[in-house]
C-alpha positions as CSV (number, residue, x, y, z in Angstrom):
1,X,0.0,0.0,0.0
2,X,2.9,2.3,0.9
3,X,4.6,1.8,-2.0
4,X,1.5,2.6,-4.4
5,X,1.1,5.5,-2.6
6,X,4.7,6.7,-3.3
7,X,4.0,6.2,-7.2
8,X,1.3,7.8,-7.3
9,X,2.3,11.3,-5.2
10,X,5.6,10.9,-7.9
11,X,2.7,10.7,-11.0
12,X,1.1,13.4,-9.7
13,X,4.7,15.5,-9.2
14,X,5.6,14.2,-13.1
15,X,2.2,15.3,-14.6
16,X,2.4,18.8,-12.7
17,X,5.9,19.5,-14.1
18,X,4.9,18.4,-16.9
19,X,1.9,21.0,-17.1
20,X,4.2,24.1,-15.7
21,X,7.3,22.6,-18.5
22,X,4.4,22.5,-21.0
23,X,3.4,26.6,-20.3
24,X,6.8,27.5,-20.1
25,X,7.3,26.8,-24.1
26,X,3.7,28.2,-24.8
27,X,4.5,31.6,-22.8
28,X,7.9,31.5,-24.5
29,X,7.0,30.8,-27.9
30,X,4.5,33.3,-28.4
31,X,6.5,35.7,-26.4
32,X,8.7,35.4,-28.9
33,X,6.4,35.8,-32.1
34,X,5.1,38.8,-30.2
35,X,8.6,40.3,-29.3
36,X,7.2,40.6,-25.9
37,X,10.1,41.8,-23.3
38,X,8.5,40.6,-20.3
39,X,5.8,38.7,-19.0
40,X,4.0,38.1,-15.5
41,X,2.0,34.9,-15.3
42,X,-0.4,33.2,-12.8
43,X,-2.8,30.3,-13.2
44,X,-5.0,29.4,-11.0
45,X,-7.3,25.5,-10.9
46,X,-9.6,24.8,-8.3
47,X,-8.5,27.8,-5.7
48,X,-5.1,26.8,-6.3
49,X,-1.9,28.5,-7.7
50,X,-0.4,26.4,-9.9
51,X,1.9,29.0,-12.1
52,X,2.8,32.0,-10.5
53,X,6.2,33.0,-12.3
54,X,8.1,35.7,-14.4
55,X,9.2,35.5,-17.9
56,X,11.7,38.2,-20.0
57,X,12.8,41.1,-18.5
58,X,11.3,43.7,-15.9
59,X,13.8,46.2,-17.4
60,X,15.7,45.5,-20.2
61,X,18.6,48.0,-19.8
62,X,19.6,46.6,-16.0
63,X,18.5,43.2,-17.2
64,X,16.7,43.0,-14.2
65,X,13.9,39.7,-14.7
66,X,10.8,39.7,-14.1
67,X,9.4,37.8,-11.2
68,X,5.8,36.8,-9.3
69,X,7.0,40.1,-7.6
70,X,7.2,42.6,-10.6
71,X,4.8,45.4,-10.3
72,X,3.3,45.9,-13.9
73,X,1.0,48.0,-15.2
74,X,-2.7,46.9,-15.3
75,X,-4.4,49.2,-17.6
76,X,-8.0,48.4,-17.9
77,X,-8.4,45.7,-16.2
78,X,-8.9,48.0,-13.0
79,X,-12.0,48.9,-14.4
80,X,-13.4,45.6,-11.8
81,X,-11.9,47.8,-8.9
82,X,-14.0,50.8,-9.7
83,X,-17.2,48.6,-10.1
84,X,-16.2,46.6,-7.0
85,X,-16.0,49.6,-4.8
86,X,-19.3,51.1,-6.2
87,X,-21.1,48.5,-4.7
88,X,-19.5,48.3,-2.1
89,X,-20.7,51.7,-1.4
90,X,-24.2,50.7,-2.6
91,X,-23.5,48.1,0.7
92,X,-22.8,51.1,3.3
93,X,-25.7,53.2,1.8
94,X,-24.5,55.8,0.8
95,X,-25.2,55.9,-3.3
96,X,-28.2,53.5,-5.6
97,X,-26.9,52.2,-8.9
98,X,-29.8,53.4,-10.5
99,X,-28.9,57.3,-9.1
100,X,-28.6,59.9,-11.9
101,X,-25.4,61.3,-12.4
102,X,-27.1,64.5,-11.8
103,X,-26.8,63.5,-8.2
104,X,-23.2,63.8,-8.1
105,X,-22.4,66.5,-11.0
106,X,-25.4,68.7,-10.5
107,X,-23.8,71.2,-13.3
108,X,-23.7,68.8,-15.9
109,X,-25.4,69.1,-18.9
110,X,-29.4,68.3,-18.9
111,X,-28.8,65.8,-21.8
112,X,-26.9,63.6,-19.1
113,X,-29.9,63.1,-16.8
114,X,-31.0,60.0,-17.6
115,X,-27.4,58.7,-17.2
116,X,-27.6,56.4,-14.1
117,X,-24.5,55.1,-12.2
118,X,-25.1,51.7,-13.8
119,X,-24.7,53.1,-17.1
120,X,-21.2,54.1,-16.2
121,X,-20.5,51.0,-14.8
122,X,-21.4,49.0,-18.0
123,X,-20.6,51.2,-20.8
124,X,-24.1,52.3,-21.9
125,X,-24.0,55.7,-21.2
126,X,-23.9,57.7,-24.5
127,X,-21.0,59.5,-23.3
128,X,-17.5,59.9,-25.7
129,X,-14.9,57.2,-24.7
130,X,-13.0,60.1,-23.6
131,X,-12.9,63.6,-22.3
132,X,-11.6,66.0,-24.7
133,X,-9.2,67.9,-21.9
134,X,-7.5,64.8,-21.6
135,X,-3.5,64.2,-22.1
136,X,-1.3,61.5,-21.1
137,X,1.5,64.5,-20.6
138,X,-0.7,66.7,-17.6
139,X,-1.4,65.8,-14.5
140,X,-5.3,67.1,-13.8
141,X,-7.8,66.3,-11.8
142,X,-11.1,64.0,-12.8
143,X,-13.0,67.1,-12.4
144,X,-11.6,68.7,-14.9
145,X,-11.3,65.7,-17.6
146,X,-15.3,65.3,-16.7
147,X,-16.0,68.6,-17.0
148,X,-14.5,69.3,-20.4
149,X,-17.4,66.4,-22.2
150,X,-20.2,68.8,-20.4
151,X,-20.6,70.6,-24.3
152,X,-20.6,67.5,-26.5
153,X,-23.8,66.0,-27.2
154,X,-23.8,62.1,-26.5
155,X,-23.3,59.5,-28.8
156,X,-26.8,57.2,-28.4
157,X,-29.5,57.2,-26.0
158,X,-28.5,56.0,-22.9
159,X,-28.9,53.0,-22.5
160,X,-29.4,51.8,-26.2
161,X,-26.6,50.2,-26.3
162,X,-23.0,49.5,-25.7
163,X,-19.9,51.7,-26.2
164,X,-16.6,52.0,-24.8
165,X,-16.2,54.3,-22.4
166,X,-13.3,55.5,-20.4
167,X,-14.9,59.0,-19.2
168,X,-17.6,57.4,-17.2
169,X,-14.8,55.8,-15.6
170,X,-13.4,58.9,-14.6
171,X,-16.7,59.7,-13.2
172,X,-17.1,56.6,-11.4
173,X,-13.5,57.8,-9.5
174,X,-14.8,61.3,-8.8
175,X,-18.3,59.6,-7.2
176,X,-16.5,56.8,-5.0
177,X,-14.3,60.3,-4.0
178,X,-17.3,62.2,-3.4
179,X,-19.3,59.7,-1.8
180,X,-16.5,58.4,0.6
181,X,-14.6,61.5,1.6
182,X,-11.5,60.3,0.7
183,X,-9.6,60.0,-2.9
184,X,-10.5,57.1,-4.7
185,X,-7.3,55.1,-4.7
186,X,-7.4,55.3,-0.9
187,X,-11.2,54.2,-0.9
188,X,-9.7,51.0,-3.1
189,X,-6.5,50.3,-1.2
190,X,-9.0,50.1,2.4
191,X,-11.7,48.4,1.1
192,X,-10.6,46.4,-1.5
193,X,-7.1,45.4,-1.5
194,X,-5.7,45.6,2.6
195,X,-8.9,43.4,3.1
196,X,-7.5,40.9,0.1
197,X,-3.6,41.0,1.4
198,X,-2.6,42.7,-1.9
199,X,0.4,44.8,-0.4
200,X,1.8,45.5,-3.7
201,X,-0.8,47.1,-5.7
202,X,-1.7,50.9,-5.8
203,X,-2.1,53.4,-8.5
204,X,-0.2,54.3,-11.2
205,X,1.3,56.9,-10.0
206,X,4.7,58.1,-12.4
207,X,6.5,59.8,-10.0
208,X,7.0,57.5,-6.8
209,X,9.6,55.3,-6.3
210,X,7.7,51.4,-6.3
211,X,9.9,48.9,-6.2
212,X,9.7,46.4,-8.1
213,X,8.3,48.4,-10.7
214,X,8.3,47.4,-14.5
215,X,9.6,49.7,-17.6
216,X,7.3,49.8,-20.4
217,X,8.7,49.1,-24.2
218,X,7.2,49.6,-27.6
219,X,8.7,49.0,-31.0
220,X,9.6,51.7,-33.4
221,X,10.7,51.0,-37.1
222,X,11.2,47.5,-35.8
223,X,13.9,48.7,-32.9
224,X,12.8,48.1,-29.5
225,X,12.8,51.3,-27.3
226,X,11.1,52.5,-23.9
227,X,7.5,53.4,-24.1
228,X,6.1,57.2,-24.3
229,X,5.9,58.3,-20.5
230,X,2.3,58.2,-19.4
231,X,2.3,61.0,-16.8
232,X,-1.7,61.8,-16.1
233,X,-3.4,58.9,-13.7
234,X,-6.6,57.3,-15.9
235,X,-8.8,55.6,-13.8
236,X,-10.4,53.6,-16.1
237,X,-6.9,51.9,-15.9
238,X,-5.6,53.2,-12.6
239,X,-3.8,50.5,-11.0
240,X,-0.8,48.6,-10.9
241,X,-0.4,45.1,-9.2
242,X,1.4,41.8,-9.0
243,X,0.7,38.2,-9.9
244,X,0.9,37.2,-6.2
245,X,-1.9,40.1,-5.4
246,X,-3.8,39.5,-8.1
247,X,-4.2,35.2,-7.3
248,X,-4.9,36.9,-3.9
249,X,-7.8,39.0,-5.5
250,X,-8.5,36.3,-7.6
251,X,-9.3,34.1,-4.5
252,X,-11.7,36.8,-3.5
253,X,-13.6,36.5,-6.5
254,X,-14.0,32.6,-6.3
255,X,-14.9,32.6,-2.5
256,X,-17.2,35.7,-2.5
257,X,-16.9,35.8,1.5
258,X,-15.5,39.4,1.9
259,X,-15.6,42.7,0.8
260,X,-19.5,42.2,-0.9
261,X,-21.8,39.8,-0.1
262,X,-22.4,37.4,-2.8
263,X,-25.2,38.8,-4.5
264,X,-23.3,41.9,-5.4
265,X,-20.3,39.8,-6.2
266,X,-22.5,37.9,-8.6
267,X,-23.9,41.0,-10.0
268,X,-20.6,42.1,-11.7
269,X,-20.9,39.2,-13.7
270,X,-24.4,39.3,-14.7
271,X,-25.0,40.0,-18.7
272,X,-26.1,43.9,-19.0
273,X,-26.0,44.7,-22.4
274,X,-24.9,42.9,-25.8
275,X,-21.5,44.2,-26.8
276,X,-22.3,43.5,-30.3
277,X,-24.9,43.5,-32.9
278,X,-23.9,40.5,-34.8
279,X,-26.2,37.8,-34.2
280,X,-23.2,35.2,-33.5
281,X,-21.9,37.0,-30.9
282,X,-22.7,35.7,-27.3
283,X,-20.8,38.7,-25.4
284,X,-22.3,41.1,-22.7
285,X,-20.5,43.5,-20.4
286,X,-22.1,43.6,-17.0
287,X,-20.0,45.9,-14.0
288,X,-16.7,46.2,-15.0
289,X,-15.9,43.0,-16.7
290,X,-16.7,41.3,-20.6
291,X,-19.3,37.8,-20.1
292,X,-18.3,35.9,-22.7
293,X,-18.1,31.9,-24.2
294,X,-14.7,30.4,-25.2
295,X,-14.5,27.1,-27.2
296,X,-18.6,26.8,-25.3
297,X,-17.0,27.5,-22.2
298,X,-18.9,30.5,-19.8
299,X,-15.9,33.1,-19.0
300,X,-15.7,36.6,-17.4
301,X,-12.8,38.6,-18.5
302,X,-11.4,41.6,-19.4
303,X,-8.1,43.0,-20.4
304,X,-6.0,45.8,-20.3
305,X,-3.6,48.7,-22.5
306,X,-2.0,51.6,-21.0
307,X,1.3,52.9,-23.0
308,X,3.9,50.1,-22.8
309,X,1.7,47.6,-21.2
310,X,-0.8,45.0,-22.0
311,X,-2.9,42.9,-19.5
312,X,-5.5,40.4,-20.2
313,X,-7.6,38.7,-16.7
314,X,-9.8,35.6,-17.8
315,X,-11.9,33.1,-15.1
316,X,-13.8,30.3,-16.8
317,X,-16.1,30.1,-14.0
318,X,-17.4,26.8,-14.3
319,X,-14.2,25.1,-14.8
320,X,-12.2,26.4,-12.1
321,X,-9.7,28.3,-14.3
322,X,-7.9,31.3,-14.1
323,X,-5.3,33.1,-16.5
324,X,-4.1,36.2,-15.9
325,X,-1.3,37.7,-17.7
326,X,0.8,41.1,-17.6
327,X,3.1,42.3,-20.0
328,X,5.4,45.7,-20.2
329,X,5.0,45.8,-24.1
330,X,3.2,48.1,-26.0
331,X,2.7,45.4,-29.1
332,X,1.9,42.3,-27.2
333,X,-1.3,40.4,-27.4
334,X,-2.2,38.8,-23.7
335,X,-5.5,37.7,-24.8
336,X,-3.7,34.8,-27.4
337,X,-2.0,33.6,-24.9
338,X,-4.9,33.4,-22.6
339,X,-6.4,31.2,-25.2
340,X,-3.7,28.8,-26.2
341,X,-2.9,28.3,-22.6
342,X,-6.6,27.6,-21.6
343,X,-6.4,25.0,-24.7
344,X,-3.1,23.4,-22.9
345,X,-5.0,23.3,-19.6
346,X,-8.6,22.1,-20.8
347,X,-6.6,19.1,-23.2
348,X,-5.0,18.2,-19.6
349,X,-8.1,18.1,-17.6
């Protein structure tokens, strides 16, 4: 009996190298088609971390690796921050997701009255993707990047359907501001990530020293060079984290025990309007995150581009699966590795 118990703790030790050796030539491989400079990994089965690793270089001048450590860039996928700490405030009382924006920016134009909270939150607004005032070279508050949409007449009727839309981010930061009494990024760090143990995620500040930190790269005429300097803070991509924090967050997510109760958890990832019109599409966006099918598979995801950086968060929710993937370069396509790796790991069941 002993002995068959030995074999089978050494099958079990063979087929999970053999699962972590068989990502490490996926990663590589298409790191390499994509002349990606460095990558972040975690995967997640069951609750469980079973990759959690760095790939390339954090800084390719000090050729400094990147580790489970590295501090990268999340770009959009913070939007599920934002949306997270709406409800949470829906939780304490203190705002309705059905509240007009009126409620919060009571000079705004009366075209944006029917413009609820929710709307933000999933896209539907009406509103341009993105304030006119703003520049990725000036530092300036929300206010002002909100403030500078107020003469431009809005796209659809609200509601009517779906549009990208990085201004009602902005405005989602300036309500969880208002509405708290503290700046929004604090709000987030209290709430959401001290609660998760995520000690090495905050905003995207460019000043401060973080250590850890990644440099961002893009190509130019083919020659690898450092990314354009993104100075201004965008909330609708306002945070930068770890692997390790983010299979601490993604733990969160799975367990729905903290932070929200579950219905609220739940109601992030409930279908609020198509993202397409195309009849063979079978994608919504709900609060802060993409509900989509892979390969018949039910998955919530989203991804991520600030200036240097790409990032790309998927959880097949019904088969225990999580991929989530950072990169600092500007060309790099997270989102094909997400889906050659969640082949890999579906074959291997």
């Amino acid at each position: 009996m002993k002995s068959k118990i030995i074999i089978l703790l050494l099958f079990i030790g063979v087929f999970a190298y053999g699962q972590a050796d068989s990502t490490d030539i996926i990663v590589q491989k298409m790191m390499k088609e994509q002349k990606i400079v460095g990558l972040s990994l975690a995967v997640i089965k069951n609750g469980k971390p079973v990759v959690n690793k760095g790939y390339g270089l954090a800084n390719a001048e000090h050729n400094v690796p990147v580790t489970a450590e590295t501090v990268i860039r999340l770009g959009s996928v913070s939007k599920q921050f934002f949306t997270t700490a709406i409800l949470k405030l829906k939780e304490e009382g203190k705002l309705s997701i059905d509240d007009s924006v009126h409620k919060f920016f009571r000079d705004a134009p009366e075209t944006w009255r029917p413009i609820q909270v929710k709307h933000l939150m999933s896209h539907s607004s009406g509103l341009k993707r993105e304030g006119p005032a703003y520049n990725n070279s000036i530092i300036q508050p929300d206010l002002v990047i909100i403030k500078s949409a107020y003469t431009l007449p809005l796209d659809f009727r609200t509601g009517e359907k779906y549009q990208y839309c990085n201004l009602a981010y902005f405005m989602l930061a300036e309500i969880i501001t208002q509405v708290s009494g503290m700046p929004w990024q604090d709000y987030i760090r209290e709430k959401l990530f001290i609660p998760a143990g995520m000690k090495n995620s905050s905003m995207t500040d460019f000043y401060p020293i973080i250590p850890n930190r990644a440099s961002g790269y893009m190509h130019k005429n083919g020659v690898l060079v450092n990314a354009d300097a993104m100075y201004a803070v965008r909330p609708s991509g306002g945070f930068l984290s770890t692997s390790t924090d983010m299979i601490l967050w993604d733990k969160v997510l799975s367990e729905k025990k903290i932070i929200l109760q579950k219905e609220d958890w739940e109601l992030l990832w409930q279908p609020f309007i198509r993202t397409s019109d195309k009849p063979e599409s079978k994608a919504y966006y709900g609060f802060g995150w993409i509900i989509d099918e892979f390969n018949g598979r039910k998955m919530v995801m989203h991804g991520g581009a600030n200036t240097g950086f790409r990032s790309y968060y998927t959880r097949f929710v019904n088969d225990g699966l999580s991929i989530i993937i950072m990169t600092n370069t500007d060309e790099a396509n997270p989102a094909a590795i997400v889906r050659a790796l969640s082949d890999h790991y579906f074959r291997n069941k």
